[in-house]
C-alpha positions as CSV (number, residue, x, y, z in Angstrom):
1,X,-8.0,27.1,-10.9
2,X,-9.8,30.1,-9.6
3,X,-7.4,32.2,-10.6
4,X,-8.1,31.2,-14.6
5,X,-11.8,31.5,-13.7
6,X,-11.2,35.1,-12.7
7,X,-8.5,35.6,-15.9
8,X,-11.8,34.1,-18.0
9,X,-14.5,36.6,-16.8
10,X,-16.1,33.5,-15.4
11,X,-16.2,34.7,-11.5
12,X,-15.4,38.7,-10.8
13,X,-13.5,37.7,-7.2
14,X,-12.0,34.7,-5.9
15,X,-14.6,33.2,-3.4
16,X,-11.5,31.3,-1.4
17,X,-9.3,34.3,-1.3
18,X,-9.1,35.2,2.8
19,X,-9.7,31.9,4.0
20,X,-7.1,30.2,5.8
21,X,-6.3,26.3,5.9
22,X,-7.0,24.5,8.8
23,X,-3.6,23.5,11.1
24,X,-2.6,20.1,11.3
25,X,-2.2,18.2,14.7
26,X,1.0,17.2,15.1
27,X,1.4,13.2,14.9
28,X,4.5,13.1,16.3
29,X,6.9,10.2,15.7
30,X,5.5,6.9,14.3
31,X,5.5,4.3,16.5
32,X,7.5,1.6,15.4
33,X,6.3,-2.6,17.0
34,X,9.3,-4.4,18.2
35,X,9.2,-8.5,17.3
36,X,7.5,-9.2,20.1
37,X,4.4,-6.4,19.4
38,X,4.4,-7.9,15.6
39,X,4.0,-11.4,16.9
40,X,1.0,-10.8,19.6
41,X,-0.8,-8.6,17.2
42,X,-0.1,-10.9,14.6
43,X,-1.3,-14.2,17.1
44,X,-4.7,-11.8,17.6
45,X,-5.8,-11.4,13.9
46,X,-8.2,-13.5,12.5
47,X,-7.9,-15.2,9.6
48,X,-9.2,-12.6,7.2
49,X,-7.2,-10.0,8.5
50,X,-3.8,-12.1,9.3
51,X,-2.7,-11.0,5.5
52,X,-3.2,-7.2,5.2
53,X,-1.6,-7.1,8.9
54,X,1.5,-9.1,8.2
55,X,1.7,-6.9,4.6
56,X,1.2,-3.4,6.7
57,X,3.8,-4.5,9.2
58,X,5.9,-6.1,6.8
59,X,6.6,-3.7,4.2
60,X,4.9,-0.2,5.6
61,X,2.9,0.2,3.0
62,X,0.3,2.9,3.7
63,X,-3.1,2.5,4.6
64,X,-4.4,3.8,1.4
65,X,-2.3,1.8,-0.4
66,X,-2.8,-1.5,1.2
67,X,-6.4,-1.4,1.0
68,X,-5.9,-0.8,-2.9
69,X,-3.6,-3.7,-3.4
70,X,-4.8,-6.6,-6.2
71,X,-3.4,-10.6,-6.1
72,X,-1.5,-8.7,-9.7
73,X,0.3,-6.2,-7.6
74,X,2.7,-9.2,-6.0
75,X,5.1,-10.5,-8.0
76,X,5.9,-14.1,-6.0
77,X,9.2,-14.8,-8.2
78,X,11.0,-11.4,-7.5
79,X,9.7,-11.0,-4.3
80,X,8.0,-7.9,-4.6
81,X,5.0,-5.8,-4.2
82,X,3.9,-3.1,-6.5
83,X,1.7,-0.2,-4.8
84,X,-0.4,0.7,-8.3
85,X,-2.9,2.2,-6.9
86,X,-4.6,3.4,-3.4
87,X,-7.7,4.0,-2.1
88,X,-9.0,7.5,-0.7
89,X,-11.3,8.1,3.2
90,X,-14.1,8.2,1.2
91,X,-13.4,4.8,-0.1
92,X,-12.5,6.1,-4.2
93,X,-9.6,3.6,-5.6
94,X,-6.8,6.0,-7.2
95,X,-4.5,5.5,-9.6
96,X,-1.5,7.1,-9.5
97,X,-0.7,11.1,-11.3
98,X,2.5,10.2,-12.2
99,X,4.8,8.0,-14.2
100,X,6.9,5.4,-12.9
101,X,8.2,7.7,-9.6
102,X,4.7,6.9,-8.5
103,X,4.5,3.5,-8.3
104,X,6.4,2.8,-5.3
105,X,8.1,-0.9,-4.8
106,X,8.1,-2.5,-1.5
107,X,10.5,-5.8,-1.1
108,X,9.0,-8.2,1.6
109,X,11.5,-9.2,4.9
110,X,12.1,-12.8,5.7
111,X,8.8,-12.3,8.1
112,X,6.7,-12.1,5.0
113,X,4.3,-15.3,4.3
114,X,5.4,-18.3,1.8
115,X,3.1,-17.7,-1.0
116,X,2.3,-20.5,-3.7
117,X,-0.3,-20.8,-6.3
118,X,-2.3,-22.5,-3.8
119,X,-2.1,-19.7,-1.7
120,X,0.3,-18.2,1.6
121,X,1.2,-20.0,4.6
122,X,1.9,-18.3,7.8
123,X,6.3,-18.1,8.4
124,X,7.3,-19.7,11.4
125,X,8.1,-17.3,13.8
126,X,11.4,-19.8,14.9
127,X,12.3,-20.6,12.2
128,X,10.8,-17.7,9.5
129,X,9.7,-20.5,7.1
């Protein structure tokens, strides 16, 4: 973009040119929760968060994504959740820049709640119904 404002006589110099990008920590490996790690942390929620914590660790959606999810985003008769849009750190709901390719599909596991009109029941952890 700077580039066309130099092209355009806007700006004589790019103001950015020289500076370098900051290095990213390395996050290693994600850390995936055994069964056992889903169910405490799962037993620990509270009632508000039970939900988005079983969809997180259910699907691995992204944070951003999760937090941007609407009740229209699940489709209860296919079984599926459509990530339309996400929200930013500074708390700005995005849409996404592409097409189709950006609207990514996630298709719950059997650990995923029984969801009715009425609303979702928390899945047996025995029995998974």
């Amino acid at each position: 973009m700077l580039g066309c404002a130099i092209r355009w006589g806007y700006i004589v110099r790019n103001p950015a040119e020289g500076l370098e990008r900051p290095r990213r920590e390395d996050v290693g490996e994600m850390k995936v929760l055994a069964r056992q790690e889903v169910d405490r942390l799962l037993a620990a929620c509270s009632r508000e968060a039970y939900l988005p914590v079983l969809t997180a660790v259910s699907t691995g959606v992204r944070r951003g994504e999760l937090f941007g999810l609407q009740w229209r985003d699940l489709d209860r008769d296919a079984r599926r959740l459509w990530g339309r849009r996400s929200v930013n750190r500074h708390g700005q709901i995005q849409e996404p820049r592409g097409g189709a390719q950006s609207a990514r599909s996630r298709s719950p596991r059997p650990s995923s709640p029984r969801c009715s009109s009425t609303g979702c029941a928390r899945a047996s952890p025995a029995t998974g119904t």
